[in-house]
Structure formats: structure tokens, C-alpha cells
C-alpha positions in Angstrom: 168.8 110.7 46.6 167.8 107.4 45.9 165.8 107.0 49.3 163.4 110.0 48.3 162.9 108.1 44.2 162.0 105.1 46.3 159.5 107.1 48.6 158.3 108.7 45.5 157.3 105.2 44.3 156.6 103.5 47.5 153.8 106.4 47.4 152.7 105.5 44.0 152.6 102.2 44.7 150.3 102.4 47.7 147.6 104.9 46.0 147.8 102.1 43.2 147.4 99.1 45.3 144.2 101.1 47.6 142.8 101.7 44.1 142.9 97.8 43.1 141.4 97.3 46.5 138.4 99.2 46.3 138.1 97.9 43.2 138.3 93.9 44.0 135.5 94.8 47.1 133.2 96.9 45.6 133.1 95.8 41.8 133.8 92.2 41.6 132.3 91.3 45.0 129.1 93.3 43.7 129.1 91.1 40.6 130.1 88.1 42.3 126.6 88.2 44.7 124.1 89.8 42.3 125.1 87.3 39.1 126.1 84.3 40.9 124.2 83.7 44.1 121.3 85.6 42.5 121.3 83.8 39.9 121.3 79.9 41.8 118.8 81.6 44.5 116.4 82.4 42.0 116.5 79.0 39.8 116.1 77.3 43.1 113.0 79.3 43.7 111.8 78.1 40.6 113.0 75.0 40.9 110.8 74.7 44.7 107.8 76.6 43.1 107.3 73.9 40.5 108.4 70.6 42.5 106.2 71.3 45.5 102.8 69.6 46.4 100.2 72.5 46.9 98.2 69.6 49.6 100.7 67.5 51.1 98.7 65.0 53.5 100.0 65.1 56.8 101.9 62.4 58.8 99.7 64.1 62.4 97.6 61.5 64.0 94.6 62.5 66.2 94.3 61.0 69.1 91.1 60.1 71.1 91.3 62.4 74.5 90.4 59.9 77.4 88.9 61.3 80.1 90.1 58.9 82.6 91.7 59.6 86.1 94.4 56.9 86.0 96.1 59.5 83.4 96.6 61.7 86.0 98.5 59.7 87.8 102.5 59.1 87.7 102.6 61.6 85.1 106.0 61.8 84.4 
């Protein structure tokens, strides 16, 4: 008698508990990404758009191409 009440709310408990689940995964985790990391993802695109040098110079230095033949010795 008191093994089928339990059973009863054993059952109860479990459609309950898959309900909280799929809300905590779907709902919150939803929010979580769009408001949060949205949110700092898009301020840091700002952020980048604003801070950055349209013409950086470059740190690449050209070199003079010597057409020599002692370069093609001992290579390595």
C-alpha cells in the first residue's frame, strides 16, 4: 500500500524534475548566451572597431636580392 503512494510520487517527482531540466537547458542557457556573451562580444567589437589604426606601418623589411653564387652554397 504504501509502496504503490510512493511509486505514485516517485513518478510525479521524475516528470517534475525532467520538466525543471528542460527548462534550466533550453531557457536559461538560451538567455545566458544571447544576453551575456552577446552582449561582451558585441561591446568588444566596438570596442576593436574604434581602437584600431586603419594604416598600421609595418615592422617587414625588404631586403636587397643578391644575385651572387656564394649564396648557393652551404645552404643550410
Amino acid at each position: 500500500m504504501v509502496g504503490q503512494i510512493l511509486k505514485k510520487i516517485w513518478r510525479g517527482w521524475k516528470k517534475f524534475a525532467n520538466l525543471i531540466g528542460r527548462f534550466n537547458t533550453h531557457i536559461i542557457l538560451s538567455i545566458f548566451y544571447f544576453l551575456i556573451i552577446g552582449f561582451v562580444f558585441s561591446i568588444k567589437k566596438i570596442i576593436s572597431f574604434f581602437s584600431s589604426k586603419p594604416f598600421q606601418d609595418s615592422y617587414w623589411v625588404l631586403r636587397e636580392k643578391k644575385k651572387d653564387e656564394s649564396n648557393f652554397e652551404r645552404q643550410f
